[in-house]
N, C-alpha and C positions, 0 to 999 in steps of 0.2 A: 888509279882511282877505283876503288869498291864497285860493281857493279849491282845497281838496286835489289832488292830481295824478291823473287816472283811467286806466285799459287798460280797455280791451273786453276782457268776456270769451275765454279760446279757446275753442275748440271742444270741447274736454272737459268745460269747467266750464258752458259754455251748457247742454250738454244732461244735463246730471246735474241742473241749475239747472232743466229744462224736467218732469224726470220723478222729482222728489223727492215723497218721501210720509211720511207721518209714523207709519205701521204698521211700515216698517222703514228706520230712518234708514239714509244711508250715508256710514255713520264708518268710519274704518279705527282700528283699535286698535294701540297700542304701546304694550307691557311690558317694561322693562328692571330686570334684579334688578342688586342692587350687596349684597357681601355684609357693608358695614358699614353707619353711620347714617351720615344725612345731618341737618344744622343747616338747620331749615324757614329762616331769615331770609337765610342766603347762598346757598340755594336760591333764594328767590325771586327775592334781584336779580342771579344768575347767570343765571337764565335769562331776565328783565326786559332784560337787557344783551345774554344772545346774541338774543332779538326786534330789536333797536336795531340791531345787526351784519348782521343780513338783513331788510332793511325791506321785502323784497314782500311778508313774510309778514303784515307791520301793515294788514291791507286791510280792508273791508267793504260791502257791495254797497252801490251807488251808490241812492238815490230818483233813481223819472223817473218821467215822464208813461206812463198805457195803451200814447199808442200810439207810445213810443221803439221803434227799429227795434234796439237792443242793450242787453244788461246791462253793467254796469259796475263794475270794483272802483273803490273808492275808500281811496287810501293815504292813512295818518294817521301822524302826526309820535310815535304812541305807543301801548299799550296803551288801551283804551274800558275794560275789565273786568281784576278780578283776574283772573287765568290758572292763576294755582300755588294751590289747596286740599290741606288735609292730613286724610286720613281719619284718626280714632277708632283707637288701638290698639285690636286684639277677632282672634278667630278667624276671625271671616267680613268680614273689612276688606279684603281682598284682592279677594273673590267678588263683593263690591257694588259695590267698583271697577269691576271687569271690570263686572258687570252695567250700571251706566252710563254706561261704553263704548259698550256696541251699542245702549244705548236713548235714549240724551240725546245729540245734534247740537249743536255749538258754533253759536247761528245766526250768519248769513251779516249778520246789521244790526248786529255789533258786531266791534268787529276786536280781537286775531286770531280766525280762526276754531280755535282750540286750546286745551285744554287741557290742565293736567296737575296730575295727581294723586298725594303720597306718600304712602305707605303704609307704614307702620312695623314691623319685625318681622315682615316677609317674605323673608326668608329660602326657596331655592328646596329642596326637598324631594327633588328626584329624581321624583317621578312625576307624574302627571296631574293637573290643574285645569279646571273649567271652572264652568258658570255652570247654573241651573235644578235641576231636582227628582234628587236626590243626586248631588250635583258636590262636590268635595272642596270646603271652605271657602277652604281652602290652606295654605301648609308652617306648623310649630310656627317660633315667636319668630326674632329673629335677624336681622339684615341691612335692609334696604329695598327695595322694587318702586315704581317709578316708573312710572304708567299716563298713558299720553296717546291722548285722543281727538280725532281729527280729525275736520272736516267734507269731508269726499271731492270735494263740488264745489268748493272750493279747492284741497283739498292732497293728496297723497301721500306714502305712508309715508318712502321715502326724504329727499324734503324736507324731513319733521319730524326726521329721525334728524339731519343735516345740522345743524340748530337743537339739537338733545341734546349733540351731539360740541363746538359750541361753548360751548354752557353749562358744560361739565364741562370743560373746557379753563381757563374763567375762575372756577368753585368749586374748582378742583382745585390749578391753575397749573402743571398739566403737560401739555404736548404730545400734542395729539390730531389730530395727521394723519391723512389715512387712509394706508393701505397700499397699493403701489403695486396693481392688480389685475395677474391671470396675464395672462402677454405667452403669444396665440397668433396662428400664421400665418393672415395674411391671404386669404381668398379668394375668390373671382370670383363674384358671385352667378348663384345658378341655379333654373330654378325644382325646385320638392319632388320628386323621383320617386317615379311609382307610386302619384300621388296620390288617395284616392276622391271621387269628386264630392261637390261643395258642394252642390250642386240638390237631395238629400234631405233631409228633415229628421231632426236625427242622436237620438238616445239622449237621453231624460231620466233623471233622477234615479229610481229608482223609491219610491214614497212609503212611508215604515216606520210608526210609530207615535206621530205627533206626541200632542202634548197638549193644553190649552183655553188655551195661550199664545200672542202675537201674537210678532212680533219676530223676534231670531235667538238661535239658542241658539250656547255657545259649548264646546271644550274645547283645554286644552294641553299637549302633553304632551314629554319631552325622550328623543331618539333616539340612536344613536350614528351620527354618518357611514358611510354605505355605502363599503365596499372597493371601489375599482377596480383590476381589472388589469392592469399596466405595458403601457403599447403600444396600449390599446385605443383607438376613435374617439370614443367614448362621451365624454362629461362627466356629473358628479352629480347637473346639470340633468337630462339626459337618462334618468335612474336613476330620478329622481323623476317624470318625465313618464312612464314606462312603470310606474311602480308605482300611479298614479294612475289610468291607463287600467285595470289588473289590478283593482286595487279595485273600478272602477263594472262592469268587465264582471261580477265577481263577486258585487257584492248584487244587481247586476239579477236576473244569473239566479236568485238564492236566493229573489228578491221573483215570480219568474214573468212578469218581462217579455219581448217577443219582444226578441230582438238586434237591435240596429239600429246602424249606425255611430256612434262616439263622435267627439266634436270638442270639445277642450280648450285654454282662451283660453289665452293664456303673454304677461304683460305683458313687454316689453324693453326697458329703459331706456340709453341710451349719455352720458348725462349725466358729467358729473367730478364727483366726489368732492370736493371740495377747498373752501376759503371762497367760491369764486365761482360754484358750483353753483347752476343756475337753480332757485327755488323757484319751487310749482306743481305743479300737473300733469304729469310730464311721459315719461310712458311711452307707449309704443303697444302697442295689443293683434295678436298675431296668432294665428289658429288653426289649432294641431295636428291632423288628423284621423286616422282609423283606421277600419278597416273592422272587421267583426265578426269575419272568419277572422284576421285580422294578430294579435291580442288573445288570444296564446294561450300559457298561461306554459310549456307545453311547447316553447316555441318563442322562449325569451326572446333567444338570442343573434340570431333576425332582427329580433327586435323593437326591442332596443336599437341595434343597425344603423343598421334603417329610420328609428329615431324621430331618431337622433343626424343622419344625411341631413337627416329633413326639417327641424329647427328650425337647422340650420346654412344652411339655404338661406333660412326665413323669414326670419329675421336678418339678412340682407342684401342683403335687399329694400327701397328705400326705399317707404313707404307711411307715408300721414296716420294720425295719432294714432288714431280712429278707421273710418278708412277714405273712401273718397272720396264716399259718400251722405250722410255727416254733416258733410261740409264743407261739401255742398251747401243741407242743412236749417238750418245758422247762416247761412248766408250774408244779409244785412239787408235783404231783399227785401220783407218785408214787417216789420210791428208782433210786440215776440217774444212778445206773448197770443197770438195767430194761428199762428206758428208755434210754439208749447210745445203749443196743443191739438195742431194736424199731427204732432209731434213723441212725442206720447204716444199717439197712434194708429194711426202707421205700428208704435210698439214692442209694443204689442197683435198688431196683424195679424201681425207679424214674430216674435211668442214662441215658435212650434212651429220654426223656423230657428234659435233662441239654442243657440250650444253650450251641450253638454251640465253642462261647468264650468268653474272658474277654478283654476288651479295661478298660484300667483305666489312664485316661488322668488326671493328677496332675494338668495340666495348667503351668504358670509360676511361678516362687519361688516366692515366696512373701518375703524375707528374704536377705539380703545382703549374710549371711552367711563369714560376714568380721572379719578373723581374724584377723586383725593389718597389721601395715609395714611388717614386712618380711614373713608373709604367704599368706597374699592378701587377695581376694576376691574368693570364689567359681567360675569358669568360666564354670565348669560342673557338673551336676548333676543327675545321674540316677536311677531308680526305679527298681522293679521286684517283680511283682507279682507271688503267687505259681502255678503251673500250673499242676496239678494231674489230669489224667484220670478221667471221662472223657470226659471232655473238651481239654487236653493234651496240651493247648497253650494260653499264656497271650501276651497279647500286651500294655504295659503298656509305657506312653509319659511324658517328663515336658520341660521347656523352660527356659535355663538360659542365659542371657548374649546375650540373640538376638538370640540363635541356637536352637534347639528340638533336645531331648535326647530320643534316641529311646530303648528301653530294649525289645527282643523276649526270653520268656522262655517257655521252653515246654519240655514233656515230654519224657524221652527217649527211652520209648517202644512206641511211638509212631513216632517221627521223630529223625533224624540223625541231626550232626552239618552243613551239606550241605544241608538238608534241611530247616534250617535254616535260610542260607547265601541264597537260592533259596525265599522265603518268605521278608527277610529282603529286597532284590530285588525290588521284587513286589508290598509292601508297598510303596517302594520309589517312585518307577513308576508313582502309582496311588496316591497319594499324590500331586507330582507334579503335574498331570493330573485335578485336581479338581482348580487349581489357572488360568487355562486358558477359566473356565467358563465361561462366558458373565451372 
């Protein structure tokens, strides 16, 4: 008998793989509403079939010896486990959904690491959802919400959506391309102007009112696209990068912290869209910074500027996934026990350096995500990034159908669910506040 085909870990999944913990898994969540029913039986082997069409995603971590010097995926000719469950019609079938999302990790010993969840008669409400102590349950009857939970140290959001768009292409049997993305001019990389130094250690979170829960708490809520005005340098990336920064300067200071500079992760993915789309991993992080005076909504039109400058410059930076010190800690120098403890203690030493958050702005679907006549079209679709101490809060965005899908997930030794709804606030505030620029 063949023995399966293996990759070495990259360097993403090594060190996610090196500093997992079971207090707060790191899933990424994806919610996609459709506003008809879906048939659970051609559900499941539309998406059994889109798994089969992108077979990197059929993995599961290889067995080795202590002292193998890599991890390993190991691809299999098929599903290990059912993948597609279907929740209990009820009022709070939506909520528990979500809630085992961010607390149940697909393990990494059975392949895929995915799954997904329908949910019946969810139907999207128009207002906010979220998960712990008074979180709306979620929207009255009607339609379907399709939850999928990844395991992070395999996969990312976009790669799973990639596996959605062909599922629904083969239950639907209509054309799900994506759209081609905005064609903008190309330009010469530079580095950030006016940059503040990285050498301090920047702005945390300030802590609100968590409660006697472990984990992450979560909330979602649906926005309208911020107005931009013709001509400007700006993108809505950049709208939301500056609304995010306004938000933590503004519970800081309400929570009584000193200012200290903010630096906000922005993952950038240049991947294609299309069926040949590398699954995986496969975004790099880079970080936004700000100083304390820059952070000043009296002052939005430098801000948007400055912030549009710098993330057009990270961008064009070529830089490792996670930068060139973590290329250096996978690198198989030695047994990866040995390096996962080094690996989990340079992250310690290193915590008071972690920026301050994660913005991961999807952008707009690129994907119809049309299941046929009687399930429709996706009309929403949300994200959620992990959000572990200690950074303790993601802010993660996409745009379907003309509206932005806001997702806050954060930690719960950190904030409360009203802190939360106090946040989610703020973001709105100052979002809007950025479209009356001149």
């Amino acid at each position: 008998m063949t023995a399966p085909p293996r990759i070495p870990f990259p360097v993403v999944d090594e060190v996610s793989r090196h500093c997992a913990q079971e207090a707060e898994p790191e899933t990424v969540h994806i919610e996609v509403h459709l506003p008809g029913r879906l048939d659970p039986d051609r559900l499941r082997k539309s998406f059994t079939e889109a798994l089969l069409r992108h077979p990197r995603i059929l993995m599961r971590e290889a067995r080795g010896p202590w002292y193998r010097r890599r991890y390993e995926w190991e691809l299999t000719e098929g599903p290990d486990v059912e993948v597609v469950t279907f929740a209990p019609p009820g009022a709070a079938s939506l909520r528990d959904a979500r809630t085992r999302a961010l607390t149940h990790a697909p393990p990494l010993t059975a392949s895929p690491p995915v799954r997904l969840e329908m949910v019946p008669g969810a139907a999207r409400s128009g207002g906010p959802a979220g998960t712990g102590p008074g979180a709306s349950p979620g929207p009255p009857p009607g339609g379907t919400a399709l939850v999928l939970t990844l395991n992070h140290t395999a996969l990312d959001g976009p790669a799973c959506l990639r596996i959605v768009a062909t599922a629904a292409e083969l239950y639907g049997g209509r054309d799900n391309a994506p759209a081609a993305p905005p064609v903008r001019p190309a330009e010469e990389p530079q580095p950030p102007p006016d940059t503040p130094s990285h050498w301090a250690p920047p702005a945390r979170v300030a802590a609100g009112r968590p409660g006697s829960a472990t984990g992450n708490g979560l909330l979602v809520t649906e926005l309208a696209l911020p107005h931009r005005p013709k001509g400007v340098p700006y993108t809505v990336n950049d709208q939301l990068m500056a609304a995010t920064a306004l938000t933590l300067a503004h519970w800081n200071r309400e929570h009584g912290a000193r200012p200290r500079p903010l630096r906000i992760t922005m993952p950038v993915d240049d991947r294609p869209r299309d069926a040949g789309m590398p699954i995986g991993n496969g975004t790099r992080l880079v970080e936004v910074p700000f100083s304390p005076e820059e952070v000043d909504p009296d002052r939005l039109p430098e801000l948007l500027h400055r912030t549009a400058r710098r993330t057009r410059a990270l961008k064009a930076l070529p830089r490792p996934q996670l930068g060139h010190g973590a290329a250096l800690l996978t690198a198989p120098w030695a047994p990866v026990g040995c390096r996962a403890a080094l690996t989990r203690a340079l992250r310690r030493t290193a915590a008071p350096w972690t920026s301050t958050t994660l913005l991961s702005n999807i952008g707009r679907i690129p994907y119809p995500l049309d299941f046929g006549e009687e399930a429709g079209r996706a009309h929403a679709v949300w994200f959620s990034a992990p959000a572990r101490m200690p950074r303790g809060l993601t802010f993660t965005t996409a745009s379907t159908a003309g509206r932005l899908h806001l997702s806050l997930r954060w930690s719960r030794t950190l904030l409360g669910h009203g802190d939360g709804a106090r946040l989610r606030d703020l973001f709105t505030h100052y979002l809007h506040a950025t479209e009356a620029t001149p």
